[in-house]
Backbone of each chain as nested JSON, in Angstrom:
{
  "chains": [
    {"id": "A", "residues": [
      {"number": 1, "name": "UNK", "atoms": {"N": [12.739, 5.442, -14.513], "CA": [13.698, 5.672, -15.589], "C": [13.94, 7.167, -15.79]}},
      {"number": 2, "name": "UNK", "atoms": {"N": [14.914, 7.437, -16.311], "CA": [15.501, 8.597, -16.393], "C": [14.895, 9.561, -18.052]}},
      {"number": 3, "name": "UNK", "atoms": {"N": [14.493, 10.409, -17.745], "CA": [13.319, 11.23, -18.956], "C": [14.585, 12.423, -18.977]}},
      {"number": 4, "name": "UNK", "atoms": {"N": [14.892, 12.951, -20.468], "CA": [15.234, 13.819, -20.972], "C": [14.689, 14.954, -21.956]}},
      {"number": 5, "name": "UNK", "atoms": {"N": [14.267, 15.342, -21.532], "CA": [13.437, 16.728, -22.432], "C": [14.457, 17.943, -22.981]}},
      {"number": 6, "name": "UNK", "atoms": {"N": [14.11, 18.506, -24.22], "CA": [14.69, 19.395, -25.029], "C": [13.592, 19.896, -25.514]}},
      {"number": 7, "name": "UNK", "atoms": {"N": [13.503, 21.377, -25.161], "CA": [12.623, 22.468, -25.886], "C": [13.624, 23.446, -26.362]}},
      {"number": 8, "name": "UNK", "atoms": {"N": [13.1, 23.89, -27.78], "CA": [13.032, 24.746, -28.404], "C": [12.301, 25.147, -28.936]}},
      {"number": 9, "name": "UNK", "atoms": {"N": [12.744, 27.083, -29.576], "CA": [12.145, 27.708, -30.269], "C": [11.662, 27.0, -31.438]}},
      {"number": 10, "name": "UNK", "atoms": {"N": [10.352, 27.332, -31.871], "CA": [10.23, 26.73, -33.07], "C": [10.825, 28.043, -34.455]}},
      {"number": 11, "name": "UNK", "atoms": {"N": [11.049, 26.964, -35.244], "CA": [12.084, 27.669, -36.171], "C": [11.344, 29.183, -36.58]}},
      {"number": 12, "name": "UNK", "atoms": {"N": [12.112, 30.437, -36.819], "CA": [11.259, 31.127, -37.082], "C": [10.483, 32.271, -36.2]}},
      {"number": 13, "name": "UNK", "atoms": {"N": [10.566, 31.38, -34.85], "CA": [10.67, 32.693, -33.901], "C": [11.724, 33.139, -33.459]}},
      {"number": 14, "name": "UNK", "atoms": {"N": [11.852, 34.489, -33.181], "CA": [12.777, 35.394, -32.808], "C": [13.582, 35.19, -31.519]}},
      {"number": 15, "name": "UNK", "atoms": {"N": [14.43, 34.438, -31.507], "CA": [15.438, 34.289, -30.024], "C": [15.923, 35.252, -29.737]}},
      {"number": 16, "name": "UNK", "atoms": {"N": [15.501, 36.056, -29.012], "CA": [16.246, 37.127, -28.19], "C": [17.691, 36.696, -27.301]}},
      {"number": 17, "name": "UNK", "atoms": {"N": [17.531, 35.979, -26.411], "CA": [18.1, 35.666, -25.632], "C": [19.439, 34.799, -26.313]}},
      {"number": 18, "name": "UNK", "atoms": {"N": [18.824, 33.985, -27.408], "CA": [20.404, 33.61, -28.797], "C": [21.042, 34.765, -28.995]}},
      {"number": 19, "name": "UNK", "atoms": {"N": [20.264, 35.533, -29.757], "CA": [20.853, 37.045, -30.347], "C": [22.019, 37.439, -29.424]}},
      {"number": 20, "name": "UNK", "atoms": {"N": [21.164, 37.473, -27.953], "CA": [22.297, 38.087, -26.952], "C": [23.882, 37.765, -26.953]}},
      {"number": 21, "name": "UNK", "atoms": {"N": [23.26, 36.178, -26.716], "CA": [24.517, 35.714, -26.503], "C": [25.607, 35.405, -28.047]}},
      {"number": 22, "name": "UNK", "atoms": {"N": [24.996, 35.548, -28.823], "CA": [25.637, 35.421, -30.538], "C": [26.859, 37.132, -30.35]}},
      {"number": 23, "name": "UNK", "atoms": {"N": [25.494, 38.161, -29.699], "CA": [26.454, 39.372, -29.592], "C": [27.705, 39.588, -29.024]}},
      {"number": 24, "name": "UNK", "atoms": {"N": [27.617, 38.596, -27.634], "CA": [28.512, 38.338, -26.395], "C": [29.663, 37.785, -27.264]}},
      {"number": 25, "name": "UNK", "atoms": {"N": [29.427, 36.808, -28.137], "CA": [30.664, 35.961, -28.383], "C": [31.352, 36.761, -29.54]}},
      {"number": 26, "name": "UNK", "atoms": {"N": [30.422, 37.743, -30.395], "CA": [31.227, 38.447, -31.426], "C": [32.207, 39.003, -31.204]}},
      {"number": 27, "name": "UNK", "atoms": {"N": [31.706, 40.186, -29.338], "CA": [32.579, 41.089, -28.701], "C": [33.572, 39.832, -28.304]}},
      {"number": 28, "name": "UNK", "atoms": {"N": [33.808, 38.69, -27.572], "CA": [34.902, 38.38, -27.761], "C": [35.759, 37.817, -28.447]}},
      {"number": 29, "name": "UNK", "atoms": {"N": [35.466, 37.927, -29.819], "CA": [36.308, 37.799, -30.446], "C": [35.887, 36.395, -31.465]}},
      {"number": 30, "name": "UNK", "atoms": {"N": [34.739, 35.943, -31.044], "CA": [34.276, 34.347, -31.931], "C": [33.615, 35.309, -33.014]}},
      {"number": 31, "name": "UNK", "atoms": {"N": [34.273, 35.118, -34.02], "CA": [32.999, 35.697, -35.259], "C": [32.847, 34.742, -36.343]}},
      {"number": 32, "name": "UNK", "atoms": {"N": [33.176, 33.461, -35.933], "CA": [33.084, 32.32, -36.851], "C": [31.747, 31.76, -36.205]}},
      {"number": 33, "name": "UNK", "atoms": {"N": [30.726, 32.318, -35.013], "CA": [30.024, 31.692, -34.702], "C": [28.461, 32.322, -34.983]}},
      {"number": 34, "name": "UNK", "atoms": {"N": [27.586, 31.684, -35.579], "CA": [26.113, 32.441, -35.86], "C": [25.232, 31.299, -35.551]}},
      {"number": 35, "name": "UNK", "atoms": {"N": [23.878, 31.826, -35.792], "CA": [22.437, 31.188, -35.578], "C": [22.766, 30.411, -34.485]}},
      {"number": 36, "name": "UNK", "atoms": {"N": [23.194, 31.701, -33.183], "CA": [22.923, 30.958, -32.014], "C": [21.298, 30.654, -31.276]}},
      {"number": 37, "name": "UNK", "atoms": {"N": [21.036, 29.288, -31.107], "CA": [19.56, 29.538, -30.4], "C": [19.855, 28.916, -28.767]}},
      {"number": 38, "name": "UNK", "atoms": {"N": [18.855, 29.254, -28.175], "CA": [18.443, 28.671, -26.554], "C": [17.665, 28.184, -26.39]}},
      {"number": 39, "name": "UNK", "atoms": {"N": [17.81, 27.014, -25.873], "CA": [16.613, 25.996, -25.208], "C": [16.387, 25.958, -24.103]}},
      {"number": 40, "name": "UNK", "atoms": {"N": [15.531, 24.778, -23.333], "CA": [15.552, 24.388, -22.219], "C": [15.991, 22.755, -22.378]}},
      {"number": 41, "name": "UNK", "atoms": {"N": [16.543, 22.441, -21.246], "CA": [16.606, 21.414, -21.446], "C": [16.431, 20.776, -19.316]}},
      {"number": 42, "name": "UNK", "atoms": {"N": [15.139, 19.745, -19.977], "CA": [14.572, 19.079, -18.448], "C": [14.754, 17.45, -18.221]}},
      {"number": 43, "name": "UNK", "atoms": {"N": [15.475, 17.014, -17.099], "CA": [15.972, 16.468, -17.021], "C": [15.016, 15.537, -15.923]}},
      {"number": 44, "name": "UNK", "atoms": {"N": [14.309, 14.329, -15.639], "CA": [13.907, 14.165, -14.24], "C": [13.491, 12.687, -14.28]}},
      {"number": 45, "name": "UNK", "atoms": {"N": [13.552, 12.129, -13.275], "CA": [13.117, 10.093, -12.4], "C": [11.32, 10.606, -13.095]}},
      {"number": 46, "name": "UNK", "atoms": {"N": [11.345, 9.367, -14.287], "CA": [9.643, 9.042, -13.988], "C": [9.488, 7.528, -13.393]}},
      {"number": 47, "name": "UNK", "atoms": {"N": [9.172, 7.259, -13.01], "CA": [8.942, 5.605, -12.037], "C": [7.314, 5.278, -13.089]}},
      {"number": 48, "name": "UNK", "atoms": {"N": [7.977, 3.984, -14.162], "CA": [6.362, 3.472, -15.185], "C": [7.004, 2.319, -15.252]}},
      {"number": 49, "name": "UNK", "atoms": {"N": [5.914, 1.613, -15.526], "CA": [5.956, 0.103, -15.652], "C": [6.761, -0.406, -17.164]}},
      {"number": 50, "name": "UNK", "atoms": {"N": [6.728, 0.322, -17.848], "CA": [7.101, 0.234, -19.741], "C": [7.435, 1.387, -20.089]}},
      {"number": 51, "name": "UNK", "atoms": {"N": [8.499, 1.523, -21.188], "CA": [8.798, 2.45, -21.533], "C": [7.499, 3.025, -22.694]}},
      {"number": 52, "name": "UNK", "atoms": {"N": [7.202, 2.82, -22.858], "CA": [5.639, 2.827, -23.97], "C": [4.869, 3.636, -23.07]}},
      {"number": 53, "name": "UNK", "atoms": {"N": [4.404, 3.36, -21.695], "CA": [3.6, 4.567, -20.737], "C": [4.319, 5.666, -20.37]}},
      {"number": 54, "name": "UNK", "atoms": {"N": [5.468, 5.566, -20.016], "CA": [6.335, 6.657, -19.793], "C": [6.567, 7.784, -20.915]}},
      {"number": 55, "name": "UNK", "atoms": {"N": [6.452, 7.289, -21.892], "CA": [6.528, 7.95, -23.354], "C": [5.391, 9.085, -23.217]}},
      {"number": 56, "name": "UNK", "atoms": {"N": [4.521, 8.303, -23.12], "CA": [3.213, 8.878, -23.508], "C": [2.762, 9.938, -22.132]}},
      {"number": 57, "name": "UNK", "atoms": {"N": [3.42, 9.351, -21.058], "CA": [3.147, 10.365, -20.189], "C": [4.116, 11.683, -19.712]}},
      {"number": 58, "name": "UNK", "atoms": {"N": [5.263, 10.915, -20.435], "CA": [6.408, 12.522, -20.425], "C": [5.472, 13.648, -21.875]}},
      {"number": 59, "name": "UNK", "atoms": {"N": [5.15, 12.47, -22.578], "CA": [4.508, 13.707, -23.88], "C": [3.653, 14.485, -23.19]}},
      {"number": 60, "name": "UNK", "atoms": {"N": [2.442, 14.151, -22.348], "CA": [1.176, 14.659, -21.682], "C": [2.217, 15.686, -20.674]}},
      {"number": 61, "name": "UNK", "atoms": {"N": [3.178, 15.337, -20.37], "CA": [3.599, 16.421, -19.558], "C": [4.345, 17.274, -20.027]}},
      {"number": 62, "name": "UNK", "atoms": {"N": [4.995, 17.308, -21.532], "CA": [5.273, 18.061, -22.449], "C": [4.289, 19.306, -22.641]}},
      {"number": 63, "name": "UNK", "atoms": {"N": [3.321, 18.383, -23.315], "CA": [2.117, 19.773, -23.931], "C": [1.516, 20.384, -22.692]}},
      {"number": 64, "name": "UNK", "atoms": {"N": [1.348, 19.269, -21.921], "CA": [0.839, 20.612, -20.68], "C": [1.824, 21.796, -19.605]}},
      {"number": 65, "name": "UNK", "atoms": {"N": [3.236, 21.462, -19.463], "CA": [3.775, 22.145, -18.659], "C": [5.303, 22.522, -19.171]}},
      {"number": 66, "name": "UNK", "atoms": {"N": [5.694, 21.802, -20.07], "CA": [7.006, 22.06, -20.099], "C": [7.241, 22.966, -21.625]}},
      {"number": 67, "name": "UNK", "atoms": {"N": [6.637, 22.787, -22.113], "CA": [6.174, 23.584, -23.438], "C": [5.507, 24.174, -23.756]}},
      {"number": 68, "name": "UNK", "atoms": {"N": [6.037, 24.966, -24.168], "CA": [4.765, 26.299, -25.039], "C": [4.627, 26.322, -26.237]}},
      {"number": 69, "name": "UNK", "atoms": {"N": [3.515, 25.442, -26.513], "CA": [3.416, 24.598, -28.25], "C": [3.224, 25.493, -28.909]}},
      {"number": 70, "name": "UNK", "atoms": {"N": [2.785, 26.632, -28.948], "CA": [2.336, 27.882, -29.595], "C": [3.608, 28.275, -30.423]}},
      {"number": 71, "name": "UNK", "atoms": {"N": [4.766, 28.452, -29.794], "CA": [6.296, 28.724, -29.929], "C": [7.384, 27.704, -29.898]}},
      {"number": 72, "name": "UNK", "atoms": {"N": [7.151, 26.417, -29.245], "CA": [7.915, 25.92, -29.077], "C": [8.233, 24.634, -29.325]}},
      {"number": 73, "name": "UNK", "atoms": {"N": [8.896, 23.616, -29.735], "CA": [8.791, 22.392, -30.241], "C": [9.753, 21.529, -28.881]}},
      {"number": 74, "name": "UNK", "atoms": {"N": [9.022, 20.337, -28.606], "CA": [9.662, 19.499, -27.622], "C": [10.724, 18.078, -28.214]}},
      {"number": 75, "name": "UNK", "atoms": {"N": [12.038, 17.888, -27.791], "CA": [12.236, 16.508, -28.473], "C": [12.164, 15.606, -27.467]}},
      {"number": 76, "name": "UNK", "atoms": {"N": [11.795, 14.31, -27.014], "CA": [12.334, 13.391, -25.829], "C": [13.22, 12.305, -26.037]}},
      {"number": 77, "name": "UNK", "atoms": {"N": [14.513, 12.629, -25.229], "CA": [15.364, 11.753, -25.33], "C": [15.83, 10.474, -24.42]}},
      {"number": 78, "name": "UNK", "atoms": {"N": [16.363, 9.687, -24.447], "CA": [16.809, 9.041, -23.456], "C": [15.47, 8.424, -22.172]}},
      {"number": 79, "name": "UNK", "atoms": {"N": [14.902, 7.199, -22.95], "CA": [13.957, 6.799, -21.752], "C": [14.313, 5.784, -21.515]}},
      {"number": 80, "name": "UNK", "atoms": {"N": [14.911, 5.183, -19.838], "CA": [15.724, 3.721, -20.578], "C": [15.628, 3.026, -19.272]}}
    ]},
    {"id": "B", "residues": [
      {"number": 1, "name": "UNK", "atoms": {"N": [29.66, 23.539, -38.69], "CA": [29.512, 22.61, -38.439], "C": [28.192, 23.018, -36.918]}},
      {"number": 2, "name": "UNK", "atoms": {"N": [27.198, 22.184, -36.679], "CA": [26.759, 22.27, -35.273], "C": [27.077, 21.671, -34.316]}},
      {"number": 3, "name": "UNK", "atoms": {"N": [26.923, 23.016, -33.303], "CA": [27.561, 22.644, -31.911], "C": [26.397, 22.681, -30.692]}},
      {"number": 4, "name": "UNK", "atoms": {"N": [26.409, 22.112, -29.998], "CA": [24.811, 21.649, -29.413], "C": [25.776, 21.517, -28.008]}},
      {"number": 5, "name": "UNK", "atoms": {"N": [25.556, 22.17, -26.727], "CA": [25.907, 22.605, -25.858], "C": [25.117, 22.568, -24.36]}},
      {"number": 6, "name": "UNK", "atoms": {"N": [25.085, 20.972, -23.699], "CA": [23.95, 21.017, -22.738], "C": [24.87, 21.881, -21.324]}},
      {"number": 7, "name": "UNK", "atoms": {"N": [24.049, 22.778, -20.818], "CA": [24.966, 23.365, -19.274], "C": [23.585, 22.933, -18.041]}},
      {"number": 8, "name": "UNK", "atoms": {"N": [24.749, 22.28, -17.123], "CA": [23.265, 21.957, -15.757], "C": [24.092, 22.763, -14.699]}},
      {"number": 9, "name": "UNK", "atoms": {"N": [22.914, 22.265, -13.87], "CA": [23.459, 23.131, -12.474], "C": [24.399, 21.661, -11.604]}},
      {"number": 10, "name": "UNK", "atoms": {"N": [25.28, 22.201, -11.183], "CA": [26.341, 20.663, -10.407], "C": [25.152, 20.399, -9.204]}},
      {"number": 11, "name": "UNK", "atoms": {"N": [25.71, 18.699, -9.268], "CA": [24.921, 17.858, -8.466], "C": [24.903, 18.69, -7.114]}},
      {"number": 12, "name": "UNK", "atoms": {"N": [23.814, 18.584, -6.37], "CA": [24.117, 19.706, -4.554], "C": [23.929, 20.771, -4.95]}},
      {"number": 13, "name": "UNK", "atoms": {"N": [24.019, 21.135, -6.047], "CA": [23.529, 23.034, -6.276], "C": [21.979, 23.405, -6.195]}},
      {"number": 14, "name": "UNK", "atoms": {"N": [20.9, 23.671, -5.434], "CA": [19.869, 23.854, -5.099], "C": [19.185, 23.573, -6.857]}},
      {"number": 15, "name": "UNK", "atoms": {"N": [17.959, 23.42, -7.203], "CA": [17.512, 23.704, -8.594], "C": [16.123, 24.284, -8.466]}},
      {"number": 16, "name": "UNK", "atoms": {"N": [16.322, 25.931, -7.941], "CA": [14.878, 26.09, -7.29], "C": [13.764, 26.234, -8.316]}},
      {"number": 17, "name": "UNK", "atoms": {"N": [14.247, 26.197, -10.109], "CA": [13.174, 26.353, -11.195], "C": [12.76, 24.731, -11.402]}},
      {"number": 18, "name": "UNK", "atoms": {"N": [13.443, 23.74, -10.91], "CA": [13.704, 22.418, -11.403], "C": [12.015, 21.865, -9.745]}},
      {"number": 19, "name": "UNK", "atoms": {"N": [12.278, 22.75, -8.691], "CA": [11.454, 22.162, -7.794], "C": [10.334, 22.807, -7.97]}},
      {"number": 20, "name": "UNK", "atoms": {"N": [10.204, 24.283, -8.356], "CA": [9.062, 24.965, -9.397], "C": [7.936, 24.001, -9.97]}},
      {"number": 21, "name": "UNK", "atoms": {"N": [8.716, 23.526, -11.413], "CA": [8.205, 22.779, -12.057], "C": [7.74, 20.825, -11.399]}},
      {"number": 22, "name": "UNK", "atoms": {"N": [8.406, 20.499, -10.506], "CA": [8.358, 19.136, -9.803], "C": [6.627, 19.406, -8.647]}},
      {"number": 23, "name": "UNK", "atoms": {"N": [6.965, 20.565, -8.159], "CA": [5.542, 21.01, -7.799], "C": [4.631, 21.276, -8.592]}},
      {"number": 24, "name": "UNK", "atoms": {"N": [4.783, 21.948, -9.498], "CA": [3.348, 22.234, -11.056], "C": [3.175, 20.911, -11.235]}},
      {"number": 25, "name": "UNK", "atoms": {"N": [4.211, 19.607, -11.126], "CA": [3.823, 18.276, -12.305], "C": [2.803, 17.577, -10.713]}},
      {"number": 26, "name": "UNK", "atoms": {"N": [3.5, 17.769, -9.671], "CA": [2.548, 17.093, -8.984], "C": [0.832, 17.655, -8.27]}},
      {"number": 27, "name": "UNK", "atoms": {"N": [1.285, 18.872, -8.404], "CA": [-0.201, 19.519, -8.201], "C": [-1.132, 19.337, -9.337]}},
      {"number": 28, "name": "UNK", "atoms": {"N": [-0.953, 18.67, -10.703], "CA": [-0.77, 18.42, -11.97], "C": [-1.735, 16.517, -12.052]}},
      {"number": 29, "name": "UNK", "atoms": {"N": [-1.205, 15.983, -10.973], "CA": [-1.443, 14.546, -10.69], "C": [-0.256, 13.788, -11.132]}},
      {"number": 30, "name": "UNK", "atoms": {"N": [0.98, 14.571, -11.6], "CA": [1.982, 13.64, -11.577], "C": [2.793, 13.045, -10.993]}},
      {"number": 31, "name": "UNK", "atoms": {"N": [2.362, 12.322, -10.057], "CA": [3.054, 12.019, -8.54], "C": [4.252, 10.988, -8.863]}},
      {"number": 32, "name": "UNK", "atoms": {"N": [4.857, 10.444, -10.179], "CA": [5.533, 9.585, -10.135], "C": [7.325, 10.149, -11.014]}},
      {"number": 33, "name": "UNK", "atoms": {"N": [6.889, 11.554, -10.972], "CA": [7.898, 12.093, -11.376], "C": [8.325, 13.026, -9.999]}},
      {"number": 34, "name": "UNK", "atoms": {"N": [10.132, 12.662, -10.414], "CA": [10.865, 13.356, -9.537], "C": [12.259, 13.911, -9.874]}},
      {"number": 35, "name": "UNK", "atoms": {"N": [12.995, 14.638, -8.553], "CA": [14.052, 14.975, -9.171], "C": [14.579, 15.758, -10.737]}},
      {"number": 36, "name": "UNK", "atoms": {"N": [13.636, 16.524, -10.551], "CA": [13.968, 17.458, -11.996], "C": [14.666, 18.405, -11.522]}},
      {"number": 37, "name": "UNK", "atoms": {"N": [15.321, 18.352, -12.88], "CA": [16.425, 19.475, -13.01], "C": [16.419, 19.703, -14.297]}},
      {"number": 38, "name": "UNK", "atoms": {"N": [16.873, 21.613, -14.236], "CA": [16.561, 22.334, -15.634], "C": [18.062, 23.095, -15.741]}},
      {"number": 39, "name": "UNK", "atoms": {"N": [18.398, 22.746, -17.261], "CA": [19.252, 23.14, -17.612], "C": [18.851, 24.132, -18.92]}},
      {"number": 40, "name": "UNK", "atoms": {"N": [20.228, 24.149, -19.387], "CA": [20.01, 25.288, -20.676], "C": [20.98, 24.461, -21.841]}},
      {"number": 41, "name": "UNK", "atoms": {"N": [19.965, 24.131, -23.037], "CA": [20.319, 23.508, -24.349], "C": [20.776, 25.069, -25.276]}},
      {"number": 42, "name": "UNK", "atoms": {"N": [22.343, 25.072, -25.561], "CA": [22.762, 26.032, -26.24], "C": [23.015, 25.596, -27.935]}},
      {"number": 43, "name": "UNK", "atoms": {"N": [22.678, 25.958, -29.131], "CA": [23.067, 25.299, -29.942], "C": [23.597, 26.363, -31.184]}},
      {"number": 44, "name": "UNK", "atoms": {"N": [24.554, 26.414, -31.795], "CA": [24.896, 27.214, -32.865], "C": [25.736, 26.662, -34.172]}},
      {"number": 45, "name": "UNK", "atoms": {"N": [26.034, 27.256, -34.863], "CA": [26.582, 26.973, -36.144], "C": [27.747, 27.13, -35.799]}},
      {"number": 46, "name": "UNK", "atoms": {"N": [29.295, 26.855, -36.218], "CA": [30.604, 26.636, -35.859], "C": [31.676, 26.502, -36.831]}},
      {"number": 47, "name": "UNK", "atoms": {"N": [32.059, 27.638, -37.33], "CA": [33.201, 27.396, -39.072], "C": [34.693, 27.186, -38.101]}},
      {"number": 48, "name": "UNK", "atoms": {"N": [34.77, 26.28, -38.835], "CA": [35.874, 25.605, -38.513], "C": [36.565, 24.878, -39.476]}},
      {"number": 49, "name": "UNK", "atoms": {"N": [37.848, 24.388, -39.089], "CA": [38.656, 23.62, -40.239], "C": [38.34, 22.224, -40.05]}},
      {"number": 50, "name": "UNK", "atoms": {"N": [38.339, 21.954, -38.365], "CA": [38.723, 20.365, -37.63], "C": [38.135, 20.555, -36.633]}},
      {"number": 51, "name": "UNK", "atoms": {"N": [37.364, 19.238, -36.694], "CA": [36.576, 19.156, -35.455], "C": [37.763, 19.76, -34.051]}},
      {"number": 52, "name": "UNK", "atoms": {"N": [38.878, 18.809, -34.417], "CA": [39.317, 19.702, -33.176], "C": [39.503, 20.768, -32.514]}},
      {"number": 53, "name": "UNK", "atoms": {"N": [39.612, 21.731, -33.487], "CA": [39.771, 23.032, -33.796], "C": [38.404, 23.655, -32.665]}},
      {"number": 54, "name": "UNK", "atoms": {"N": [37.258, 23.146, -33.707], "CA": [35.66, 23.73, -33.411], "C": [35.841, 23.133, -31.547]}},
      {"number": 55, "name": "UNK", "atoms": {"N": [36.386, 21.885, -31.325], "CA": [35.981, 21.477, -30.046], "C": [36.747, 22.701, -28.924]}},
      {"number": 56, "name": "UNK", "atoms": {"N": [38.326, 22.639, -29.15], "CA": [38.625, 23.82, -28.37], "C": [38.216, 24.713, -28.086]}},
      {"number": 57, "name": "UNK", "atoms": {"N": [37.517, 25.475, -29.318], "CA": [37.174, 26.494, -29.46], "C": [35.563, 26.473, -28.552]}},
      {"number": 58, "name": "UNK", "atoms": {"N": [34.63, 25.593, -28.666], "CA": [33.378, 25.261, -28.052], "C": [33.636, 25.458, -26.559]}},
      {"number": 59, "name": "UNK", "atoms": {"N": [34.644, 24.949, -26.305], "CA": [35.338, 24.404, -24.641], "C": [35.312, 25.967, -24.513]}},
      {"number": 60, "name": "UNK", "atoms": {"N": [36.254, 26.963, -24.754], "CA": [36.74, 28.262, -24.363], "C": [35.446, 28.931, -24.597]}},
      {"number": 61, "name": "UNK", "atoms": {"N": [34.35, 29.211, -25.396], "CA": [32.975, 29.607, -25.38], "C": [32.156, 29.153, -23.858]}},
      {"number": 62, "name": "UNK", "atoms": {"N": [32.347, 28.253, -23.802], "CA": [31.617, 27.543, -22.65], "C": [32.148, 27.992, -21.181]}},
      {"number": 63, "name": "UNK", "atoms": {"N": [33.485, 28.007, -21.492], "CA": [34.13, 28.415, -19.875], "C": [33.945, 30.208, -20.021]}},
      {"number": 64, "name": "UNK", "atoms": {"N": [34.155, 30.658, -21.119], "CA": [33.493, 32.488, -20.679], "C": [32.457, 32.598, -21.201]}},
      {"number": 65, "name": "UNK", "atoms": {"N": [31.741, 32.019, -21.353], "CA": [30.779, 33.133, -21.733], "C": [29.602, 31.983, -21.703]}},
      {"number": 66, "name": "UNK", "atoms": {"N": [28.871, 30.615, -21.528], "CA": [27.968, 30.011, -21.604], "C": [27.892, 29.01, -20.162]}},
      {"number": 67, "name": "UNK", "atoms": {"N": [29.113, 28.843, -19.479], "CA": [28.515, 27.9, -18.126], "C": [29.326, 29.141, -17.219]}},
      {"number": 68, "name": "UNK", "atoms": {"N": [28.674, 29.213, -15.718], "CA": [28.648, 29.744, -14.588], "C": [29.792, 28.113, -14.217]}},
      {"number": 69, "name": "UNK", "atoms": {"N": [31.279, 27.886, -14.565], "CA": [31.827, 26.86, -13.975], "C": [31.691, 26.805, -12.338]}},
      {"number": 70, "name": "UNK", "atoms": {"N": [31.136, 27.897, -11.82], "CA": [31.644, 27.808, -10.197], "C": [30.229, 26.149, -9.578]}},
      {"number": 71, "name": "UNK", "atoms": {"N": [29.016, 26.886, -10.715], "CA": [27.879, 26.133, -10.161], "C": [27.205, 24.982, -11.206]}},
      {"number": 72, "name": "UNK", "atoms": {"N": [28.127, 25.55, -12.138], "CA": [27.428, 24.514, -13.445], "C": [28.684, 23.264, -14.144]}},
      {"number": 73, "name": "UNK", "atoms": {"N": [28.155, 22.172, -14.907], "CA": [28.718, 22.009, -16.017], "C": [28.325, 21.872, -17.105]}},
      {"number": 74, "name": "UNK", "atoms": {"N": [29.193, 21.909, -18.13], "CA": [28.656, 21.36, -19.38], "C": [29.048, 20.743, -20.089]}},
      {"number": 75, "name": "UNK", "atoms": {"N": [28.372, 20.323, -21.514], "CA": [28.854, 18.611, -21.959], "C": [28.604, 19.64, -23.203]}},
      {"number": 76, "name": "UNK", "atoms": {"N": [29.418, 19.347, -24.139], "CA": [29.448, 19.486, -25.696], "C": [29.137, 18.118, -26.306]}},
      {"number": 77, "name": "UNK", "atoms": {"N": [28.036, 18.419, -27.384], "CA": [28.16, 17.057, -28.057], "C": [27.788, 17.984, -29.224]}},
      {"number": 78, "name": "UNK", "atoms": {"N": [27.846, 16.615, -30.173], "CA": [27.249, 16.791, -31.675], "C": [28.006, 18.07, -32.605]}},
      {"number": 79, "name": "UNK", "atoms": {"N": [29.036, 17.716, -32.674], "CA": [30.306, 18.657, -33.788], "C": [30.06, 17.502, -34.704]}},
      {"number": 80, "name": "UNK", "atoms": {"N": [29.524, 17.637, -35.785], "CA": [29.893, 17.084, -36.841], "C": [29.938, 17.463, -37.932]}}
    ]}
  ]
}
């Protein structure tokens, strides 16, 4: 089944890389646009018997590799 | 209004951070995951009158200044 992952900053830390691009869009001309942030977003085939193991093993592969819990909050979408 | 902005790399476009991470999950013991691919979750705030308005406007953000169209696409969702 098809696993969708979304990381972000957790609220509160400093997005540099938002900032940037918030700056980018001022210079052209968007100034209706703020509190830009950046994520990741991971996309990938897990092959599980139930969506209930797959859950639990996209989470285990959350906290260990795809996230940096320290900073970062994971959502999982789409297990189907 | 928020505008939540997924950009991937087009299908056939190499994903050499996406095979990065597919190697960490299996050196990892996750041998039943595959095919990852990493994109970039963009998300910001959006003053606008009409959704339609905000959507054009999202579209023309996206083609300068947030997707590489030659190698990427992207999907706008969640204007509400």
């Amino acid at each position: 089944m098809k696993a969708q992952v979304l990381v972000r900053l957790k609220p509160g830390v400093l997005d540099v890389q938002g900032k940037a691009v918030e700056h980018g869009l001022k210079s052209l001309g968007f100034n209706n646009v703020s509190d830009v942030r950046i994520g990741r977003l991971v996309e990938f085939e897990i092959e599980s018997d139930s969506t209930e193991d797959a859950r639990r093993e996209v989470t285990e592969i959350c906290e260990k590799l795809l996230a940096n819990t320290i900073i970062e909050n994971y959502e999982i979408r789409g297990l189907e």
